[in-house]
C-alpha positions as CSV (number, residue, x, y, z in Angstrom):
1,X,-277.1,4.6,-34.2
2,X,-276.1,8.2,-35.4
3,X,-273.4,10.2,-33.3
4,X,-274.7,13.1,-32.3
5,X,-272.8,16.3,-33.0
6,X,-272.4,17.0,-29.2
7,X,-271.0,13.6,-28.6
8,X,-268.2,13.9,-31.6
9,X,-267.4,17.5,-30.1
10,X,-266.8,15.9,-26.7
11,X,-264.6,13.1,-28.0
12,X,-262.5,15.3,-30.1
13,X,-262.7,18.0,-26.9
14,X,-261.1,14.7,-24.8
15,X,-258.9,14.0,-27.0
16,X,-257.0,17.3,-27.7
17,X,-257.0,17.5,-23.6
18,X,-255.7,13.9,-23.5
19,X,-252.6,15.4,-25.3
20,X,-252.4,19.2,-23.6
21,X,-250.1,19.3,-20.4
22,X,-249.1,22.0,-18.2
23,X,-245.3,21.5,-17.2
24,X,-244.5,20.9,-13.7
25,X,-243.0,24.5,-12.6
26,X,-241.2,22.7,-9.8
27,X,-238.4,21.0,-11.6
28,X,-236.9,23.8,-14.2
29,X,-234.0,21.6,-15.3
30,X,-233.2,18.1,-14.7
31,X,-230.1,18.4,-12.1
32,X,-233.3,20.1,-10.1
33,X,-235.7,17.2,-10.5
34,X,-232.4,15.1,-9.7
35,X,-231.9,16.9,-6.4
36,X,-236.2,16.7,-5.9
37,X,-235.5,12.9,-6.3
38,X,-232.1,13.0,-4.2
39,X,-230.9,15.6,-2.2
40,X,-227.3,14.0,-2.1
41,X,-226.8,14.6,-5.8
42,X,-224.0,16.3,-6.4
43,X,-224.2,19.7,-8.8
44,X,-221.0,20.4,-10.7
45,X,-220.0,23.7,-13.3
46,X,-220.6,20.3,-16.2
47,X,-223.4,19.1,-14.7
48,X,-224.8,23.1,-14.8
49,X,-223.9,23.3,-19.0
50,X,-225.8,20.1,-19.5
51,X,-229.2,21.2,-17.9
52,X,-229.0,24.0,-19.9
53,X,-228.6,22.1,-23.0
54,X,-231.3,19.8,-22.4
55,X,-233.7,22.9,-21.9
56,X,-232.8,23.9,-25.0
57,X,-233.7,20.8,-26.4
58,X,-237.2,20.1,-24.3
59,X,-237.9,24.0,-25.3
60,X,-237.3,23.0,-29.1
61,X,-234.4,25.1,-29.4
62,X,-232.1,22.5,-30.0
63,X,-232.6,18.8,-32.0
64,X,-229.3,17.9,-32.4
65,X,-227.3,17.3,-29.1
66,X,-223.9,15.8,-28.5
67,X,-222.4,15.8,-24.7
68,X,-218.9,13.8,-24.3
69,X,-217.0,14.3,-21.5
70,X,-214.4,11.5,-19.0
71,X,-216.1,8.3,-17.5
72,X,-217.7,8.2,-13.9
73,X,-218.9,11.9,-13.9
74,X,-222.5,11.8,-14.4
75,X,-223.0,12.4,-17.7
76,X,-225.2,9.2,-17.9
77,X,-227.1,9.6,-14.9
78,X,-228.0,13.2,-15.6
79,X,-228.7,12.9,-19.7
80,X,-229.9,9.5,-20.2
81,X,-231.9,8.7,-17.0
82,X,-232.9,11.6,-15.7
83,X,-233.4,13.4,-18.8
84,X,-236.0,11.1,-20.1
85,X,-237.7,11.6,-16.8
86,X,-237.4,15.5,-16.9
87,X,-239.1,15.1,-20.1
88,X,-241.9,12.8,-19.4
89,X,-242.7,15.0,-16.1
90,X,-242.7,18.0,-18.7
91,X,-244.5,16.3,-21.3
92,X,-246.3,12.6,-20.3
93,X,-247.0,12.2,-24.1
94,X,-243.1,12.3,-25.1
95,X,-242.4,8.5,-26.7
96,X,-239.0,8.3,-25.7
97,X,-236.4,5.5,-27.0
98,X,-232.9,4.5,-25.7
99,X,-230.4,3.0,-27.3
100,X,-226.7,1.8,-26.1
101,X,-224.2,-0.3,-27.4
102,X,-226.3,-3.5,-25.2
103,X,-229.9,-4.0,-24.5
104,X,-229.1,-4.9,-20.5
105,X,-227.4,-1.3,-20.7
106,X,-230.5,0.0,-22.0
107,X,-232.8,-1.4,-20.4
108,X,-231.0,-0.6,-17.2
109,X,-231.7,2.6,-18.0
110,X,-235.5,2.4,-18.7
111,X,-235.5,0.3,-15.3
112,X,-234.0,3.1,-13.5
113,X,-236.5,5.7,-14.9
114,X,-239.4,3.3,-14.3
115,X,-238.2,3.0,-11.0
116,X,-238.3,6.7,-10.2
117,X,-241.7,6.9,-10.9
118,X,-243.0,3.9,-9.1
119,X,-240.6,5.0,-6.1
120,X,-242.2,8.7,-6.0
121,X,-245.9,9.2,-6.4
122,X,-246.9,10.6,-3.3
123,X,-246.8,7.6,-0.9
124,X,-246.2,7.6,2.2
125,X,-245.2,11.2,2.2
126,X,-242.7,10.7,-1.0
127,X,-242.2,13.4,-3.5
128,X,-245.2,12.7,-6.6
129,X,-244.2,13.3,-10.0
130,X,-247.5,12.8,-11.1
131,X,-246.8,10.0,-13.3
132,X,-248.0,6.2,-13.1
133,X,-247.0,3.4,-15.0
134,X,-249.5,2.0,-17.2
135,X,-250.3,-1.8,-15.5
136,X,-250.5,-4.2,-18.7
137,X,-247.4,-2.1,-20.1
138,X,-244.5,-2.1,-17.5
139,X,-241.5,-4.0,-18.4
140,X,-238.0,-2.6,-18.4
141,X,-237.9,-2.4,-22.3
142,X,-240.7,-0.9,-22.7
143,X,-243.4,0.9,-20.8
144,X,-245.9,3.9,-21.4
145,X,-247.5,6.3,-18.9
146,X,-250.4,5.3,-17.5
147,X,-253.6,7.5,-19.9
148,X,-250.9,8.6,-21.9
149,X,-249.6,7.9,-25.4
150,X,-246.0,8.3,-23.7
151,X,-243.3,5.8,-22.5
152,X,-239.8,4.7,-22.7
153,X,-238.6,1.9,-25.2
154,X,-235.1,0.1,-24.4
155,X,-233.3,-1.5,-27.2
156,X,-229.4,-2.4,-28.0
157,X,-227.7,-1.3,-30.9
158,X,-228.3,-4.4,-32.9
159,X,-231.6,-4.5,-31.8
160,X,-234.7,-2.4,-34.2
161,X,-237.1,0.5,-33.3
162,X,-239.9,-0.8,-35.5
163,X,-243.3,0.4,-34.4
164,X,-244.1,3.5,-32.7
165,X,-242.0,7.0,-33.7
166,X,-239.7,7.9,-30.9
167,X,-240.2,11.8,-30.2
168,X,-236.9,11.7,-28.6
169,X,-234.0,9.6,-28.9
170,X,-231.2,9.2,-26.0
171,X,-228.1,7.5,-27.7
172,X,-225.7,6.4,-24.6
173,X,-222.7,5.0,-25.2
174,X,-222.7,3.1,-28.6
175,X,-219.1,1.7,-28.0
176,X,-218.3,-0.5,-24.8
177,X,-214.2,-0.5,-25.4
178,X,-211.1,0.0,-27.5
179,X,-211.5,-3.2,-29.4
180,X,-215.1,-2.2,-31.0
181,X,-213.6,1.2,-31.5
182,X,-210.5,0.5,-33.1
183,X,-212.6,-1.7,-36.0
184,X,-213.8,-0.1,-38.7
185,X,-216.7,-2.8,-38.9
186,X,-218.0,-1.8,-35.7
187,X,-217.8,1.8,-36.6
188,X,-219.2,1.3,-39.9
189,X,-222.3,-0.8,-38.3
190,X,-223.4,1.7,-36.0
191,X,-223.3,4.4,-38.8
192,X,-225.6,2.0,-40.6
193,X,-227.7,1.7,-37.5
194,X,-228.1,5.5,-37.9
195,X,-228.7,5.9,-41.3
196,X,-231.4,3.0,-41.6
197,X,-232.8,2.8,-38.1
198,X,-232.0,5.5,-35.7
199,X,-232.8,8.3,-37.9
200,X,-235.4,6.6,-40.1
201,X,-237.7,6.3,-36.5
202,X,-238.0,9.7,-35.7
203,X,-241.3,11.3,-35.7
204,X,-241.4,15.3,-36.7
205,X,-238.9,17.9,-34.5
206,X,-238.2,14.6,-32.6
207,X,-234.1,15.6,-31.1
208,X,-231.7,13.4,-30.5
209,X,-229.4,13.3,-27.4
210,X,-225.9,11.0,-28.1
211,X,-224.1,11.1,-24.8
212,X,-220.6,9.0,-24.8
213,X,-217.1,9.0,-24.1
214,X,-214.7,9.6,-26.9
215,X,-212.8,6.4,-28.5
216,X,-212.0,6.9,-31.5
217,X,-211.9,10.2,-33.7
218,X,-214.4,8.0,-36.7
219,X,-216.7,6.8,-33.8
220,X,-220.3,8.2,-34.0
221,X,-220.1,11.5,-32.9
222,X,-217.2,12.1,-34.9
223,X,-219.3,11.2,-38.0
224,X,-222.4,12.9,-37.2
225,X,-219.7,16.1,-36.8
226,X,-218.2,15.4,-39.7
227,X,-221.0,14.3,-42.1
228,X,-222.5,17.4,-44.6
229,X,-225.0,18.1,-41.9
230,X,-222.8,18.2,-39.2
231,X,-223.4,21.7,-38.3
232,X,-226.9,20.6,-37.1
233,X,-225.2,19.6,-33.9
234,X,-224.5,21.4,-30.7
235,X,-221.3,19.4,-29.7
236,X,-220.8,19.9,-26.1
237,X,-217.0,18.5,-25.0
238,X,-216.3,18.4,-21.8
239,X,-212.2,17.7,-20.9
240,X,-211.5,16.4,-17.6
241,X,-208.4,19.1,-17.8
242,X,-209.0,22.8,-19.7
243,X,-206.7,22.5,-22.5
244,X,-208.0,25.4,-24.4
245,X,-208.7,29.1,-24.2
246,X,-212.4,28.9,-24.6
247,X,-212.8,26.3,-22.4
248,X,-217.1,25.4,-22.1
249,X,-216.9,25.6,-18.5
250,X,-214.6,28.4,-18.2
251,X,-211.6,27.2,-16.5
252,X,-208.4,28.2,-16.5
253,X,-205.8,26.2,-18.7
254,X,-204.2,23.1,-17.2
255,X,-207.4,23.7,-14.2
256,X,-209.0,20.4,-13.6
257,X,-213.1,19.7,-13.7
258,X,-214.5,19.3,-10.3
259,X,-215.7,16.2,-10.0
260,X,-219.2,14.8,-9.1
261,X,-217.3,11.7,-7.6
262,X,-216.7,12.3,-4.1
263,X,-214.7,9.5,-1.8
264,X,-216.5,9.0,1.9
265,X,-214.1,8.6,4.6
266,X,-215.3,5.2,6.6
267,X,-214.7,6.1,10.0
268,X,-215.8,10.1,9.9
269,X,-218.3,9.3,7.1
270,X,-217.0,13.2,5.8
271,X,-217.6,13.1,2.3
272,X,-214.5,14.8,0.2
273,X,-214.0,16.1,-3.5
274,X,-211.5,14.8,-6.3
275,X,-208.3,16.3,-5.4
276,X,-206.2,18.0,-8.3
277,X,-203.3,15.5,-7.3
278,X,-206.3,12.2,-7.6
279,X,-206.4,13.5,-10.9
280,X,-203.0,14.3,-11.7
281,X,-202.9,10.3,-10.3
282,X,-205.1,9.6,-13.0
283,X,-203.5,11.3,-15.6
284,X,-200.5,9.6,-15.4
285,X,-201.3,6.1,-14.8
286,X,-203.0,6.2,-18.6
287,X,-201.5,6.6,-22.1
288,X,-201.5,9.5,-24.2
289,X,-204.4,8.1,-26.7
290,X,-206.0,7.3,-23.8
291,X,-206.2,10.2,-21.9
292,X,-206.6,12.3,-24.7
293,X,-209.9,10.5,-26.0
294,X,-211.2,9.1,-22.9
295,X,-210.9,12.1,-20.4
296,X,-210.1,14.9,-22.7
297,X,-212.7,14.1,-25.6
298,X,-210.0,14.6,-28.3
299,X,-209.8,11.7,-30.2
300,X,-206.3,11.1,-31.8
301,X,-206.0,9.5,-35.2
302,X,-204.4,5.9,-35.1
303,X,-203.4,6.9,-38.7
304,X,-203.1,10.4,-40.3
305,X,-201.7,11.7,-37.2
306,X,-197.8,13.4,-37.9
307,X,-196.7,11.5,-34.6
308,X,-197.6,8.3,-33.8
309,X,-198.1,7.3,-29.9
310,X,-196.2,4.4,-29.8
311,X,-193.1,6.9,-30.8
312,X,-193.8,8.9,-27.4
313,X,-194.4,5.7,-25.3
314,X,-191.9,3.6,-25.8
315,X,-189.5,6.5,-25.8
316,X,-190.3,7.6,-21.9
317,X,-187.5,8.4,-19.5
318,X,-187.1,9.1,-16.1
319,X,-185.6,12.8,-15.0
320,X,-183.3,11.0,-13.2
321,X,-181.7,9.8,-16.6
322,X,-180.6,13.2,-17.6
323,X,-178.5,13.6,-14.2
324,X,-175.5,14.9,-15.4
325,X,-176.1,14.3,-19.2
326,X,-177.5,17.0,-20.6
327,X,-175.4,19.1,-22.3
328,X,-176.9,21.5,-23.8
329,X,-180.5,23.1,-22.5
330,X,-182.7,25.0,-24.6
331,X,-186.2,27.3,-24.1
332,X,-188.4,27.8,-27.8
333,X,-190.9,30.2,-28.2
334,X,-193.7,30.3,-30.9
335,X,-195.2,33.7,-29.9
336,X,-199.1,34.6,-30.5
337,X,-199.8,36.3,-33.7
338,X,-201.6,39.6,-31.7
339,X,-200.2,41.4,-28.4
340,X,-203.7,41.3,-26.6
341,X,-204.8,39.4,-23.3
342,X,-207.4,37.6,-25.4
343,X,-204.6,36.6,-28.2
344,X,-204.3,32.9,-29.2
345,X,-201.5,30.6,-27.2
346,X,-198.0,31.5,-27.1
347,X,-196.0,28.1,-27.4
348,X,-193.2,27.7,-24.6
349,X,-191.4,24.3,-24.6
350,X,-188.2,23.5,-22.8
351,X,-186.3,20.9,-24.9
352,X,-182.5,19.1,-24.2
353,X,-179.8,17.0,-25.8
354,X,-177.5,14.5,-24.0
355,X,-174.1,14.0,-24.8
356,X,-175.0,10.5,-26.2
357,X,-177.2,12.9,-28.9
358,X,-180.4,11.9,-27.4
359,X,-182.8,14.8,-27.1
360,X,-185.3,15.5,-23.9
361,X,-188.6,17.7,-24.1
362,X,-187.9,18.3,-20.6
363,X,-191.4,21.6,-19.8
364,X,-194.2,22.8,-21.4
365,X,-195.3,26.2,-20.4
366,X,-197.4,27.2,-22.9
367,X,-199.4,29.9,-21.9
368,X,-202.0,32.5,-22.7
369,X,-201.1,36.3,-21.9
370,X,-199.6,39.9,-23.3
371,X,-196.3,39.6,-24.6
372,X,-194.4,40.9,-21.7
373,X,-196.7,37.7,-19.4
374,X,-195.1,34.8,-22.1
375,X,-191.8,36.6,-21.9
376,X,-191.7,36.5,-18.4
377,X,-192.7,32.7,-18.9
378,X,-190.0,32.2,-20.8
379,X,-187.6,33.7,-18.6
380,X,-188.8,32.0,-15.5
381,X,-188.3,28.4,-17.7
382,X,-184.8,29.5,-18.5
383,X,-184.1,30.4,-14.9
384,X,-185.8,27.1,-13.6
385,X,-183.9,24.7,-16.5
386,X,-180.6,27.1,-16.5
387,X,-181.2,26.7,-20.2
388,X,-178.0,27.4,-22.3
389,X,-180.3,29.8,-25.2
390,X,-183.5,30.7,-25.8
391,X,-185.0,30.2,-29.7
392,X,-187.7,32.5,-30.5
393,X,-190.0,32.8,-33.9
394,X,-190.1,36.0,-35.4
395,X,-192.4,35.3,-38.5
396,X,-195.3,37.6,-37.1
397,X,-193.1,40.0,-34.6
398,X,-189.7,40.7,-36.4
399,X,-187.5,43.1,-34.1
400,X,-190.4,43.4,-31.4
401,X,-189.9,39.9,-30.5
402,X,-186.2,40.4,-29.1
403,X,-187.5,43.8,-27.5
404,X,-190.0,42.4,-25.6
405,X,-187.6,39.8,-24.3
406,X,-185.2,42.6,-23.2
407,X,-188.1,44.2,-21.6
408,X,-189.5,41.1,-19.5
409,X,-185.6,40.2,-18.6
410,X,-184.9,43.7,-16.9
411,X,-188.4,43.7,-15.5
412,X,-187.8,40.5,-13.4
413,X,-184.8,41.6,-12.5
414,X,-185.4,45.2,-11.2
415,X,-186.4,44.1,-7.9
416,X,-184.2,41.2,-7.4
417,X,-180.5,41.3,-9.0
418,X,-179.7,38.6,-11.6
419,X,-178.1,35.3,-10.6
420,X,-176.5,35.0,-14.4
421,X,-176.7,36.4,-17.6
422,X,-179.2,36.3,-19.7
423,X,-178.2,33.8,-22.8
424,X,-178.3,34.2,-25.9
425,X,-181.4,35.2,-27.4
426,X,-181.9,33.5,-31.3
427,X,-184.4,34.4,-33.3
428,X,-185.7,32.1,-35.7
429,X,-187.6,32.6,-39.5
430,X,-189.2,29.7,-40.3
431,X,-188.9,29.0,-44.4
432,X,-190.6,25.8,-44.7
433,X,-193.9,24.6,-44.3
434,X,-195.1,23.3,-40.6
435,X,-195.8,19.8,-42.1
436,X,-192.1,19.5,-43.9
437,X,-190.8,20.8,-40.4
438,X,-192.7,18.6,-38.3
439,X,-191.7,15.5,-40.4
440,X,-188.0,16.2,-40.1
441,X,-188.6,16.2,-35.9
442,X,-191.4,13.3,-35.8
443,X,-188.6,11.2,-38.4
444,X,-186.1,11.5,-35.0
445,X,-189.0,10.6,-32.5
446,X,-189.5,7.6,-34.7
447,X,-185.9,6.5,-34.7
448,X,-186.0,6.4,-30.8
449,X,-183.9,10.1,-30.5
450,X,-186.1,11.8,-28.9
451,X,-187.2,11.1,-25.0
452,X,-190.0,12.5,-22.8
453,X,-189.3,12.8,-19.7
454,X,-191.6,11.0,-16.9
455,X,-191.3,12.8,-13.9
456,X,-195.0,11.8,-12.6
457,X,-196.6,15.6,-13.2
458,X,-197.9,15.2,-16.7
459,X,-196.7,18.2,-17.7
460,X,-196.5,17.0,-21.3
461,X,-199.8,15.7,-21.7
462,X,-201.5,18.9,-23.2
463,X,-198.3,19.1,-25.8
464,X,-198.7,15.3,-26.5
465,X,-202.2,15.3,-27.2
466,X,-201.6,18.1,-29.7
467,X,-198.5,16.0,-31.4
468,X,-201.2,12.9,-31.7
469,X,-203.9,14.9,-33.2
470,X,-202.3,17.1,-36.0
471,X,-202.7,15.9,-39.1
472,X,-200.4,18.2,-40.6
473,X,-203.0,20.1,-42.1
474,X,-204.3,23.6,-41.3
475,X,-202.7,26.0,-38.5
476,X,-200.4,23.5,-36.1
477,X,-200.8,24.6,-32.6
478,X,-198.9,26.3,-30.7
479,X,-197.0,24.1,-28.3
480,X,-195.8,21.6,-31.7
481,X,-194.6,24.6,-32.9
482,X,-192.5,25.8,-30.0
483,X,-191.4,22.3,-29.6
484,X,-190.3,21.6,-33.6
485,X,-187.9,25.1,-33.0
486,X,-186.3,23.9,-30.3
487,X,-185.4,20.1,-31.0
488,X,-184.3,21.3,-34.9
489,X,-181.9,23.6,-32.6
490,X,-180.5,21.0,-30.9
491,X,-180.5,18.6,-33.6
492,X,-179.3,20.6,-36.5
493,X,-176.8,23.2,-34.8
494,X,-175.8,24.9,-37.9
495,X,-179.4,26.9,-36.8
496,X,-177.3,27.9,-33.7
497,X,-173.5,28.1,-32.2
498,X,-172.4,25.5,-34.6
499,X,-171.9,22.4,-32.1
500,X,-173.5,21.2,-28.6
501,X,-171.4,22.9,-25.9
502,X,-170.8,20.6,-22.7
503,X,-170.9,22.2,-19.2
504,X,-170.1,20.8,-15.9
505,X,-172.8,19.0,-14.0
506,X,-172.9,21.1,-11.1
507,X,-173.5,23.9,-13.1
508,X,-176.1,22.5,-15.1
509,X,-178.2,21.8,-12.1
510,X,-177.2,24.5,-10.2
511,X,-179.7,26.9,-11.6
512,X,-183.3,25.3,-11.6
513,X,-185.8,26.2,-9.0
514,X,-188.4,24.2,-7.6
515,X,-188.0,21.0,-9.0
């Protein structure tokens, strides 16, 4: 029998319809298809940054998407289940494929999308997503929309995407713990993975979404960033605590991330948000690498690093171990290269010595301000530590430096009369190279010379996630500067009066506020 002309145009008409879609208007991101699905989701400023980036990606603006940020707020929930779903309500033709470190994991997630679609199609006045799951293709690894050509495939990371092309790929959490991270043959089989499998399954302008937590600095994300086509990927790093200047969700520094775990109180039933002293809590009950690649997405070398973190751990002491033996108290600056608002860091660290010869970084207060606001830092540390002199670089500033500090002295003081005299001011030139002086100090932190004190605020944790990270090459930051300055001071007096001077207790305490 011949096929009439009319009957081929009809098919191929059917066809090109079976494949055209109209996007639902009512969801325009995922977190508002989330809060369709369930009005008690909460919406937080990192929640916000990641719907944006997944429009980008639906739109085709972006392929290549990266999203790390600390465990339990969200990120999973909104990117790899309800992503997948934005998409499929978007476009019912999208074959979609998740991967994770376990198939259960993944297939959780396929369940959970599945789930949402059975759970919401109009029934018994529930919201309809218009979209049905196909009857003889519904399991949890795999299922496709019902007249469509798209679905959601579930595998492990040992497990194969042979078959269809995925026209999106959700990566979620390729390493379960520190063991898997820490070993090279784990990191170097999911790179494999990605290179022969993950990558090789992609059909044309398909993106791919990796959503984790940070382990290791060599785990996947770190060498997708890293490899020659790195710059293909958006990297979106959320820390639980803004560390930086150009923080991505535009907090101030030290400001915590507001949290999309709230607690519900059992006999009110009042939901409240994390509190800055929960995650102060947190903070402290973890070590430095951990914080610093778990909550703050900064990954710090095992090896490489100039500071190692079993040097800052083992070498904690309590404040109330310096009671009445510090002898000698000092405040180091490492001042911004520019004068402006917008300038780069200015290093402020507040470092001691004992009169056994053990040093104590005591403060960071690091800030970012005009020189007369890091002066006035400065000064306000000294006042607060009754610090016995105050070391200052002078590579970029010469003269100005000590002017400026003259100038933020008298302009505390104009209003309210000084307590004390100011002490000495000692500006520094540094000779060497950062690396060469950052090896003398980390040498003493190896040797057990050098304590951190533990007073429960975390105040150090911003200056030790630097110390863990830096490599020694390139720029060092700002508070590793401020801190080398002050502990070669202490260490090496012949860079100031020549000996450490004792004072009486009393008088050492006498003059700190606050504390």
């Amino acid at each position: 029998m011949t096929t009439s002309w009319a009957e081929v145009a009809a098919r191929e008409f059917e066809e090109v319809t079976r494949h055209t879609w109209t996007p639902d208007p009512r969801w325009t991101t995922p977190g508002a298809l989330a809060r369709a699905i369930d009005p008690n989701v909460r919406q937080t400023p990192a929640l916000d940054l990641i719907d944006s980036a997944l429009v980008d990606v639906e739109a085709g603006r972006c392929d290549r998407l990266i999203v790390s940020m600390p465990p339990q707020e969200g990120k999973s929930s909104r990117v790899t289940t309800v992503g997948p779903l934005w998409f499929l309500a978007r476009n019912p033709d999208r074959r979609i494929a998740i991967v994770s470190y376990a198939q259960s994991l993944a297939q959780g997630f396929g369940r959970d999308i599945r789930t949402y679609i059975t759970n919401n199609s109009g029934d018994e006045g529930t919201l309809d997503l218009n979209l049905r799951i196909a009857a003889d293709n519904g399991s949890a690894g795999q299922w496709q929309i019902a007249g469509r050509r798209g679905g959601v495939r579930s595998v492990g990371m040992s497990g194969g995407l042979t078959g269809r092309a995925a026209d999106a790929l959700f990566i979620d959490d390729p390493i379960s713990n520190r063991e898997q991270a820490d070993s090279k043959v784990f990191r170097d089989r999911h790179w494999q993975w990605w290179n022969t499998v993950g990558s090789t399954r992609l059909a044309p302008r398909a993106p791919v979404i990796l959503v984790l937590t940070r382990w290791h600095e060599d785990d996947l994300a770190g060498r997708l960033l890293n490899a020659e086509d790195g710059h293909r990927w958006r990297n979106i790093a959320i820390p639980a605590q803004a560390d930086t200047p150009d923080d991505p969700l535009g907090r101030e520094l030290g400001e915590f991330m507001d949290s999309a775990r709230w607690w519900k109180d059992p006999e009110t039933l009042i939901e409240y948000p994390r509190t800055r002293e929960e995650w102060e809590a947190i903070k402290v009950s973890k070590d430095t690498r951990s914080w610093t690649a778990l909550y703050q997405q900064r990954p710090a070398p095992v090896d490489g690093a100039v500071w190692k973190s079993p040097w800052i751990e083992n070498n904690r002491g309590k404040t109330g171990e310096m009671y009445g033996k510090l002898a000698k108290i000092v405040v180091s600056i490492d001042p911004a290269a520019t004068s402006k608002k917008t300038s780069d860091m200015t290093g402020i660290v507040v470092t001691g010595i004992d009169r056994e010869g053990t040093g104590w970084v005591l403060d960071d207060r690091t800030m970012k301000g005009t020189p007369l606001e890091w002066a006035t830092a400065a000064w306000n540390a000294v006042l607060d530590w009754n610090a016995d002199e105050v070391i200052i670089e002078n590579n970029q500033g010469g003269e100005m430096v000590l002017e400026v500090m003259r100038s933020a002295w008298n302009h505390i003081h104009k209003e309210k009369p000084a307590t004390r005299m100011a002490p000495r001011v000692t500006p520094v030139h540094a000779s060497q190279s950062k690396r060469t002086r950052a090896e003398s100090i980390a040498a003493l932190y190896e040797t057990g010379k050098v304590k951190h004190a533990a007073d429960g605020t975390g105040r150090l944790t911003l200056l030790e996630a630097q110390m863990l990270t830096w490599t020694g090459t390139g720029d060092s930051p700002d508070r590793i500067d401020a801190l080398v300055h002050g502990l070669t001071v202490l260490f090496l007096p012949q860079h100031s009066d020549g000996g450490v001077a004792t004072r009486p207790t009393q008088q050492r305490w006498a003059g700190m506020r606050g504390r």
